[in-house]
N, C-alpha and C positions, 0 to 999 in steps of 0.2 A: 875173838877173832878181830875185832875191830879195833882193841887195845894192841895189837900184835901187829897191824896192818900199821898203824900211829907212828911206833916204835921202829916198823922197817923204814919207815920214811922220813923219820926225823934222822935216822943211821945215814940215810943216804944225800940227804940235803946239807948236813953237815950245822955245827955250832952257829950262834947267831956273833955276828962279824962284831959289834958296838964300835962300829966306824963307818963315818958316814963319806959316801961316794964320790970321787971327785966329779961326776957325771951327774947332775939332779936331773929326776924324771918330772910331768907335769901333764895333767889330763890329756895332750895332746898325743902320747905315747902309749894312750888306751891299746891299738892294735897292736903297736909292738911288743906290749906288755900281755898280750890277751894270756897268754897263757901261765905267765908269773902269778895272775893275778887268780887264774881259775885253782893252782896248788895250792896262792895264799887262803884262798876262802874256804877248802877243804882241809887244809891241815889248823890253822888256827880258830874259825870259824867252825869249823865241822859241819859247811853246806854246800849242794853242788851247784857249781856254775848256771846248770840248766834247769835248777829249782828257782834261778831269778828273772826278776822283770830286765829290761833293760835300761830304765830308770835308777834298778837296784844296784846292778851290777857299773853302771858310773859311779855312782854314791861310795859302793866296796873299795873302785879303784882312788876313789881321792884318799880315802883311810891308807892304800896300798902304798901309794904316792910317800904320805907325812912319814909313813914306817922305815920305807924305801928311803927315804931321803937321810933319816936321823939315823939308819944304819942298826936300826933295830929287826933285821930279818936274817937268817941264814945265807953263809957262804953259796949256798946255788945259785940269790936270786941276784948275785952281782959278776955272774960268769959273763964276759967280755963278750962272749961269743952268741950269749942266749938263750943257748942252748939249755936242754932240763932235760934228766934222766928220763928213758923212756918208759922203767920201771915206775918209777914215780907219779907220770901224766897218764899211764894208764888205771893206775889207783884213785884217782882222784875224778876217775871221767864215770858218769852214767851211764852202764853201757843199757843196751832197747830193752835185755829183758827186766831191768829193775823199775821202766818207767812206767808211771799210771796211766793208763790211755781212759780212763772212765770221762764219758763225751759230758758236755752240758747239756739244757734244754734245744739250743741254737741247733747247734748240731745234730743230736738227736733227730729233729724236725727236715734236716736236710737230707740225713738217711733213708728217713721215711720218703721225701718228697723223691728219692733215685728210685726206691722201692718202688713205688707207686709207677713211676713210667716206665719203669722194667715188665712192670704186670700188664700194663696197659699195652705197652709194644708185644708182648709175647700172645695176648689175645686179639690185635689185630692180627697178627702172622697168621695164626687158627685160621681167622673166620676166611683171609684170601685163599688159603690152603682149602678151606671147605667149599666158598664158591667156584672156585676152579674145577672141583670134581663132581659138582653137578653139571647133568648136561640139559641142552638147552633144550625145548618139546618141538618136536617138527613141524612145519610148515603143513596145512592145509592142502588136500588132492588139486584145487584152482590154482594156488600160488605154484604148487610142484611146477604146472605143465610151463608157466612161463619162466626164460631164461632170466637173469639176475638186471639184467640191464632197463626190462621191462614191466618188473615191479612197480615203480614210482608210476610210470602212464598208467597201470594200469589201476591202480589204486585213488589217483585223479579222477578218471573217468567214472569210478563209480560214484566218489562222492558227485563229483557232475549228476553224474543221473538220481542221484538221489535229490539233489538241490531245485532243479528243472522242473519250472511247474507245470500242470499238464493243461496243454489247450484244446478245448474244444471243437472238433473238428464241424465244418457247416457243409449243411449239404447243397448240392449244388443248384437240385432241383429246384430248391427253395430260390434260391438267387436268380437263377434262370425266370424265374414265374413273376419275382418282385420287378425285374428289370422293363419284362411285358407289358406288366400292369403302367408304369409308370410312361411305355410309349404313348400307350391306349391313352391317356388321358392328358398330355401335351396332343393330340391329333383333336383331341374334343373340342380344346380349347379355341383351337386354328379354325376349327370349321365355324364356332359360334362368332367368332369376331368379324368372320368373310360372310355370315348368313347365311350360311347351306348346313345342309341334315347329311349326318353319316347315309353313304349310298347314293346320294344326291348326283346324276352324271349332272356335269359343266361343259356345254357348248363353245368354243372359243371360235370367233369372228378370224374371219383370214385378213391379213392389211390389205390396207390400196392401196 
């Protein structure tokens, strides 16, 4: 088949000219040339364009170039126009189902790392999926009765009372009796400094 595919294509590209071009081509006409260049590497070469580096495929075209220029290639590749059978650029092309897609290490490790946060995203979705369909446990008979606004004071207030330390309350009697005592004995004092005894009556003289 591939002897037969050769054959149709050197039919159709036509004898090689052995006259060289009034027109010299020179690496600068790489894109003009891109496609001359991809039949040249598949009919004489027997390699496809997209099995090169792009290193490679400048290096083919300066070969392409000296060939081009001495006039050692086929009547096609000195058409005026540029043009190349359509028959012919689709023989020479690589089409997707012939290419090797077998990844490297690089790669490989990048598949893996989409994989990974694919798993990773599709188990957070779950777990929100799950917390949302739990419901939450009801509020306590005390909290029930108060409305929503009243929560916050009221949950203040108990730490309050929680916090409040408790004071000893005095009774009064007691104070009432200390206060007594304490007259009683500023009165003892007045009397010992004037000389007179508790009970003692005091005569006062009228003026003259």
């Amino acid at each position: 088949k591939g002897s037969e595919e050769t054959n149709k294509i050197t039919s159709l590209i036509g004898p090689i000219t052995k006259k060289p071009p009034e027109k010299k081509i020179s690496s600068d006409d790489y894109f003009t040339y891109h496609n001359h260049l991809r039949l040249f590497l598949y009919h004489n070469e027997g390699v496809y364009f997209e099995d090169l580096s792009s290193t490679e495929t400048h290096t083919a075209f300066k070969t392409f170039c000296d060939k081009y220029n001495s006039g050692e290639l086929e009547q096609v590749y000195y058409n005026k126009s540029l043009t190349l059978p359509e028959e012919v650029m689709e023989a020479c092309k690589r089409t997707k189902h012939k290419w090797n897609f077998n990844t490297n290490t690089t790669e490989q490790r990048s598949l893996d790392l989409i994989k990974s946060g694919v798993k990773k995203q599709t188990e957070y979705q779950q777990y929100n999926t799950l917390s949302k369909s739990i419901p939450f446990p009801p509020p306590d008979s005390a909290m029930q009765c108060l409305p929503t606004s009243n929560l916050g004071a009221q949950a203040k207030n108990n730490i309050n009372q929680r916090e409040r330390p408790k004071i000893p309350e005095r009774k009064v009697e007691s104070t009432a009796k200390a206060n007594t005592n304490v007259d009683k004995d500023k009165q003892a004092a007045m009397l010992k400094m004037l000389g007179l005894k508790a009970g003692q009556k005091i005569t006062i003289a009228p003026r003259k």
